[in-house]
C-alpha positions in Angstrom: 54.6 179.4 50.7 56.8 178.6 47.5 56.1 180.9 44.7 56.3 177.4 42.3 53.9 175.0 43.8 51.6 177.1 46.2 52.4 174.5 49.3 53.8 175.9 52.4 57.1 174.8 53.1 56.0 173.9 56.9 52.9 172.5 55.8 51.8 169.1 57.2 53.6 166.5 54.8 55.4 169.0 52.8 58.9 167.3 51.7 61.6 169.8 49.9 63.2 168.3 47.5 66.6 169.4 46.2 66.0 171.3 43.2 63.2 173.3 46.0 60.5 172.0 44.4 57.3 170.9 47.1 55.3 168.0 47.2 52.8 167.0 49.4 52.5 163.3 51.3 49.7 162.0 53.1 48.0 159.6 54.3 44.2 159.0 52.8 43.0 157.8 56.5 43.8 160.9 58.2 41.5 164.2 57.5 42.5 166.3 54.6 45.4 169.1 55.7 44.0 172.3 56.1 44.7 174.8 52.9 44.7 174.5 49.3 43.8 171.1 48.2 46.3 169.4 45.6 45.9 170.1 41.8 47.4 166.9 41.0 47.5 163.7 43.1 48.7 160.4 42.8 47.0 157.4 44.9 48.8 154.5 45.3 46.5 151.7 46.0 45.5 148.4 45.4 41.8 149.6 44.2 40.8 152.4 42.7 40.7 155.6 44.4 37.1 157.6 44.9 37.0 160.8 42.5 38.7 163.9 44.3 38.1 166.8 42.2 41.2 167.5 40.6 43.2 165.6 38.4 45.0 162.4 39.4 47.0 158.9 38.4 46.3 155.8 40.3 48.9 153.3 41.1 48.0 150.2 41.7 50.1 149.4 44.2 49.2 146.9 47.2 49.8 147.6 51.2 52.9 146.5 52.0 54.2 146.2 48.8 55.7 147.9 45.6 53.3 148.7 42.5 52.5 145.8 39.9 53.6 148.2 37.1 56.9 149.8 38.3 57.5 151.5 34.7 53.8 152.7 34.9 54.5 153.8 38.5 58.2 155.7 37.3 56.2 157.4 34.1 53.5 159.1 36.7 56.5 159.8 39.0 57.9 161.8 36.3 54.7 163.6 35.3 54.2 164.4 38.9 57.5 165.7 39.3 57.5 167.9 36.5 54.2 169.3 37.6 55.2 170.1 41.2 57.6 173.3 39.1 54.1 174.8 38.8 51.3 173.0 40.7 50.6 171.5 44.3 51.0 167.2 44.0 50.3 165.2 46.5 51.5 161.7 46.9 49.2 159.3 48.6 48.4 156.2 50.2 46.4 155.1 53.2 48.4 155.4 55.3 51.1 157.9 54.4 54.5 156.2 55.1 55.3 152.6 53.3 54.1 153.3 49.8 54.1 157.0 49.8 57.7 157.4 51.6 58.8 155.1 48.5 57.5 156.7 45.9 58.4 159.9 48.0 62.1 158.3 47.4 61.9 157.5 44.0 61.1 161.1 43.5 64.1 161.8 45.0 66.3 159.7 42.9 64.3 161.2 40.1 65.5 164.6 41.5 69.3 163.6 41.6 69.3 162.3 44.9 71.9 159.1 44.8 69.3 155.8 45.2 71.6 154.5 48.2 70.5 157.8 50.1 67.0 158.5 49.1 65.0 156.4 51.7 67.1 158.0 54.7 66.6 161.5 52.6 63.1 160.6 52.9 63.0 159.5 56.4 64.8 162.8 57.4 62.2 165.5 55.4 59.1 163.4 55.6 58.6 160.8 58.2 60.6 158.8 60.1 59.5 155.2 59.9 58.8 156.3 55.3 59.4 153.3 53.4 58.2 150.3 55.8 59.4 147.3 53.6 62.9 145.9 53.1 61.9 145.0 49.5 60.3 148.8 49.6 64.0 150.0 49.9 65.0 147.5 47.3 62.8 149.0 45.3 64.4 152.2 46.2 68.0 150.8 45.3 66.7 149.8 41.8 64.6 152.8 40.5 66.8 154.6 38.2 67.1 150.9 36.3 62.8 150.4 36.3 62.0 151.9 32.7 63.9 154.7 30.3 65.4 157.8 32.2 63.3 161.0 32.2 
């Protein structure tokens, strides 16, 4: 278990991101992961998500697609980022890969991983088929230009 964010580092949907901090993807269809639930979530989604029980953002943010706000979507990337130093995120969608393995990538741009790399980083420390979409990945390509830099 990482000492910063209280996830295990094997734990089900756990990606390592290069500065070592942990944050969580899943998929909102499948039963909750056994352990410590997330003290910060983000829901991408195209309605509103149900209340959890601990803080969270919702992204609206379609199946299949990428979010209708993408500087909205880059601002709670950034607030969930800097909360994973000291708290367990989660990332989630329904169904765990397309829209949570992009914003999974843009978290790893965010984390200094070069955009041209960060869907295959992705697809290497989280899931395989992460980030379903070709414009998904264009998405990908362009997120250090969607909004001001952290």
């Amino acid at each position: 278990m990482s000492a910063d964010s209280g996830w295990d580092d094997d734990g089900a949907g756990v990606l390592r991101l290069p500065s070592g901090k942990l944050i969580r993807g899943r998929g909102l269809r499948e039963p909750m992961p056994s352990g410590h639930p997330p003290r910060f979530g983000v829901y991408l989604l195209g309605a509103p998500p149900p209340e959890f029980g601990w803080p969270s953002r919702w992204v609206r943010w379609v199946d299949f697609w990428v979010p209708a706000d993408p500087s909205y979507a880059r601002s709670v990337l950034i607030e969930a980022l800097a909360r994973a130093d000291r708290e367990r995120v989660e990332i989630a969608c329904f169904g765990g890969r397309g829209r949570t393995g992009t914003a999974l990538a843009c978290l790893a741009v965010l984390d200094g991983v070069p955009a041209r790399e960060a869907v295959a980083y992705v697809r290497r420390h989280y899931h395989r088929k992460a980030v379903e979409m070709p414009w998904q990945r264009r998405f990908v390509a362009r997120f250090e230009s969607v909004g001001p830099l952290p």
